[in-house]
N, C-alpha and C positions, 0 to 999 in steps of 0.2 A: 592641509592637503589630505587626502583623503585615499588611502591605501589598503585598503583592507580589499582580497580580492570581490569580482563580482560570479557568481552565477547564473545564467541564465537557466528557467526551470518551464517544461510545458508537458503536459500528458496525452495516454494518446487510451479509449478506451473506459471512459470515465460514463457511466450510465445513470450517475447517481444515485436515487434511491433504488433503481431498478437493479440491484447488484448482481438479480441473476439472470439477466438478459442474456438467452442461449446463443445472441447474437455476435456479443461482445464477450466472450467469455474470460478475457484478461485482461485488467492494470497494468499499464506502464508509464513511469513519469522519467523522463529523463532531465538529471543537472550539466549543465557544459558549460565550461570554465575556459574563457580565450579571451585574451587581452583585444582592445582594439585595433592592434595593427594585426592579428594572426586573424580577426573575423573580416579585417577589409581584405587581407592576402586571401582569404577562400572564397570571398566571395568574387572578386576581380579571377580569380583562375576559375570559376564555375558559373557562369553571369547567367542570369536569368532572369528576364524582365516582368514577372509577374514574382507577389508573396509567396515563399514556401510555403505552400503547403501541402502534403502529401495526398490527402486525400483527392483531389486536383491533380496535382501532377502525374499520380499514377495513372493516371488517365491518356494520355498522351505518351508520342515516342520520345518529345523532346523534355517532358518533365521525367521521365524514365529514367535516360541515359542522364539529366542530370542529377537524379537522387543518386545511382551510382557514382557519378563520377565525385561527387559531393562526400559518401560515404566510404570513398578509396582514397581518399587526401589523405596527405600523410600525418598533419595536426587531427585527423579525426581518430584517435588514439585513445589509450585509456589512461594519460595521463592530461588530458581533457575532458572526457567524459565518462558520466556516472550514471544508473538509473536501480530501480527498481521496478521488476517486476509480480507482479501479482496473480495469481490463481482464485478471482473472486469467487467461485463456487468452496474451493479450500476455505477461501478467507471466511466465508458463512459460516461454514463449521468452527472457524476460529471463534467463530463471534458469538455461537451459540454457547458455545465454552466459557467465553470470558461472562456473556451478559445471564448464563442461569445458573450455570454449576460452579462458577469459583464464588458468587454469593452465597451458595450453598454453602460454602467449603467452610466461608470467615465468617458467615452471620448464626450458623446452626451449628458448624464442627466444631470453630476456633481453630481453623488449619489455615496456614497459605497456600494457595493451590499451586503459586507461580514460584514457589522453592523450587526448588531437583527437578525444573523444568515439567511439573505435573501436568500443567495446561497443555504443553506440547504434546505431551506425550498422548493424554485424551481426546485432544484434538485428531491427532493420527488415527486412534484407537478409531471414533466416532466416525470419519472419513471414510476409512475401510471400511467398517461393516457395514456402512450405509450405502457404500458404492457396488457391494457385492451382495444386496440383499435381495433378495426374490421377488419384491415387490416393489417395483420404482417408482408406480403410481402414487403409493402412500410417501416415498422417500421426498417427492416433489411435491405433494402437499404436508409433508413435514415445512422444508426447508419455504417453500413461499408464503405458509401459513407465519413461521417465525420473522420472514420479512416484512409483511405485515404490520405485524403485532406491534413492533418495534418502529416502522412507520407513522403508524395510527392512530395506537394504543387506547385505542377503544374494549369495551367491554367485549362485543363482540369479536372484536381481533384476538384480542386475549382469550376467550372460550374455542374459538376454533384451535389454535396455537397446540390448548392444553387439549383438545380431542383428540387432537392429530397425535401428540406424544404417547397417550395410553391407547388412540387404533396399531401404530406403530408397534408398544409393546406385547400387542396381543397376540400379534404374527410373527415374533423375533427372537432369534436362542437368545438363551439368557446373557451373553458375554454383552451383546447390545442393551438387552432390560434393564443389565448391573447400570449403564448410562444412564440409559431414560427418566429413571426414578429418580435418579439426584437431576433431572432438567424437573420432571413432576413436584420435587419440594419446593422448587424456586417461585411457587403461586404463592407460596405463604408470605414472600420476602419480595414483593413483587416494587412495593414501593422501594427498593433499592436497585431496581432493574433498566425499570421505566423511568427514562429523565424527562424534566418539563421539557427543553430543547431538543428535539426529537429528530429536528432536517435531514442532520448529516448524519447521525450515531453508527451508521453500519459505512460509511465513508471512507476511504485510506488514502487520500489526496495530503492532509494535512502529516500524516504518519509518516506518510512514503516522503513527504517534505525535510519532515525534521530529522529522517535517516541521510537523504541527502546532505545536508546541512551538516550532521555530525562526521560525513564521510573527508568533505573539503576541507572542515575545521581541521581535521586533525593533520591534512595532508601540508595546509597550510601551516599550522598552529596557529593561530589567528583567527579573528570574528569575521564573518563572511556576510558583503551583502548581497540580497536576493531580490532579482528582475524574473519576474513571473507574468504569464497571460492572466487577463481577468481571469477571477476564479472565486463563485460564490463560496463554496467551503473554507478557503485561506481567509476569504475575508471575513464571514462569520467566526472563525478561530483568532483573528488577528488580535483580538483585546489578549486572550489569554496568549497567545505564543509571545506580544510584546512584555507581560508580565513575567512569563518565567525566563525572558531574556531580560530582565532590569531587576532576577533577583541579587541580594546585597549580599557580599562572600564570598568566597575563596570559589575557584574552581573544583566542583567534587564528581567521580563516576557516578553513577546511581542506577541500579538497578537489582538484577538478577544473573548472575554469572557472567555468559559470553553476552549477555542480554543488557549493556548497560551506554547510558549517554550523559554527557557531561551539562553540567548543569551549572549557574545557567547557560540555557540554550543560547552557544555561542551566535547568534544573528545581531549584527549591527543595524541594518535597515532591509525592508521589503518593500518594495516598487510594483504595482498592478498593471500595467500597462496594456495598451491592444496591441495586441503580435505588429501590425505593419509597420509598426514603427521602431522596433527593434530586430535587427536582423537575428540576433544573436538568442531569440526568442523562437522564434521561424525556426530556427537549427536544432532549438531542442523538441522544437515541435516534430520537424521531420527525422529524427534521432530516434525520439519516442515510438515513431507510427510504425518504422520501419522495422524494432522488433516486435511491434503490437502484430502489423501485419506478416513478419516471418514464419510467426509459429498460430499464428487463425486458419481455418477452414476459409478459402476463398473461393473464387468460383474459377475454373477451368480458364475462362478467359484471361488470366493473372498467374497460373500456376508457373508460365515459364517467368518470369519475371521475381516470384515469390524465391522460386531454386535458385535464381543467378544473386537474389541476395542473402540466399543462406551459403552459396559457395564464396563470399570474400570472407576475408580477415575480418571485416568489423564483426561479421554474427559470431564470434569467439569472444568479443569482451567483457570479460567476465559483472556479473552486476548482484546488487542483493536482489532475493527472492523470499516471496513466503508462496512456499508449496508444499504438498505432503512431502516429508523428512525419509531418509532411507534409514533400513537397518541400523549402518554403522553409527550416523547422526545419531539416532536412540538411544545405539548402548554406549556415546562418549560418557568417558566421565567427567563432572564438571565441579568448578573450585567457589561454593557459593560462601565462604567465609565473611566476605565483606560485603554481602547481599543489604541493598537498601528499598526497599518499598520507595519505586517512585512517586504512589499517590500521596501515601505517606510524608514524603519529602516535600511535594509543591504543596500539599494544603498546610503543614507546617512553615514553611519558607513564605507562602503568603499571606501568612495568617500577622505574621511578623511586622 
């Protein structure tokens, strides 16, 4: 018999490679966790004869009142549900951090960049002053030039990429330059940049999964299995997320400070399935949408609707984020003694 709880997992905001669609401006995957008698009790007290789905429902008075009345039940809690959300123009800058200047850091300094939280921290650094810089014409074909690139990965993509970084430096105090130049080395090292598998690389469908994943695990102690909408990215990742879940060994943290997950990745099984046939897929779909759409630019026609769902209780549940960090997040101090390179770790572990 087979006990290991289930998750249901769906996103809401997902552009693909278009990450900076001024449109969609945020990531949100929601995980929710309800046995089958607590997902027939919510759905029998909220009936609704068509599939959740938000984007639909919102549309109508009676798909309205029932995403309320759906997101005011009492199981719709935070000891059922999880998510992460994302700040994908944040996330870009994250990503220009990790894919040009922490290669910098280890293939030309011999430094880890991802110690004492450095990538955070330059990620913020880069954020700001890119957010407050005089010219946002250049900023945006900074940042679309690098989405590109990293799309492409064409010679041309790549030469625009690196114009855009030195027009960039030519108009920027120097605390921005001190950046730019370690993104400007990363040409030399480019073959450690650029992967042959190029689809998803700037993605966080799969990330924002395995943060769910490590959140249940622990709540449970236990291997978690996971009931997800089709989803091209999980299943292009599916070979390797099933490998570093069938590594051989003890359970170990791995990572960098507050920054680690256990390994292996506690998932027992993943299931793809099409939403209408799982209600409990539908719920995380409409879980998802409904912080996607509480904090979007919508249009007038939605604004009351948008307020009556930031004044319940649910828009209070707390969830993980990657957004720019505050002060005090910066100057924490953190305990990296038993820091492990997670790349580190899975290419060792699979090598095995």
């Amino acid at each position: 018999m087979n006990t290991y709880p289930i998750i249901y997992v769906d996103e809401a905001g997902n552009t693909g490679s278009d990450i900076l669609n001024a449109s969609q401006p945020y990531f949100v995957l929601s995980a929710v966790c309800f046995t089958d008698e607590e997902l027939i009790q919510i759905q029998k007290e909220n009936p609704y004869d068509k599939e959740l789905h938000f984007v639909e429902m919102k549309k109508s008075i009676k798909g309205r009142n029932t995403i309320k009345q759906i997101l005011q039940h009492p199981l719709v809690n935070g000891e059922h549900v999880s998510f992460e959300f994302i700040d994908k123009q944040f996330c870009v800058y994250a990503q220009i951090v990790d894919m040009t200047i922490e290669p910098v850091f280890h293939f030309i300094y011999g430094d880890d960049l991802y110690k004492k939280r450095g990538n955070i921290i330059l990620t913020n650094c880069l954020y700001v002053f890119c957010k407050n810089h005089p010219n946002q014409d250049l900023i945006n074909d900074f940042l679309f030039s690098f989405e590109n690139m990293m799309r492409k990965q064409t010679k041309e993509s790549v030469d625009e990429f690196y114009f855009n970084v030195d027009a960039l430096s030519c108009v920027s105090e120097t605390y921005l330059v001190d950046i730019l130049q370690h993104i400007s080395l990363s040409r030399s090292i480019l073959e450690h940049v650029l992967l042959e598998d190029n689809r998803y690389c700037l993605d966080v469908t799969v990330s924002s999964l395995l943060r769910m994943v490590y959140h249940w695990s622990q709540k449970f102690q236990t291997k978690i299995n996971v009931i997800t909408d089709n989803s091209k990215q999980i299943t292009a990742s599916l070979d390797m997320i099933t490998k570093m879940s069938n590594i051989v060994g003890e359970e170990k943290l791995v990572g960098y400070d507050t920054r680690k997950h256990i390994f292996p990745v506690p998932i027992n099984s993943i299931s793809m399935v099409d939403s209408n046939s799982k209600w409990g897929v539908q719920l995380a779909d409409l879980i998802a949408s409904s912080f996607f759409f509480m904090w979007s630019n919508t249009s007038s026609k939605y604004t009351k609707f948008q307020e009556e769902l930031k004044s319940m209780p649910f828009s209070k549940l707390k969830g993980y984020s990657i957004r720019p960090a505050t002060e005090d997040e910066l100057s924490q101090e953190v305990d990296d003694s038993n820091d492990v390179s997670p790349i580190d770790f899975i290419i060792q572990s699979l090598g095995n």
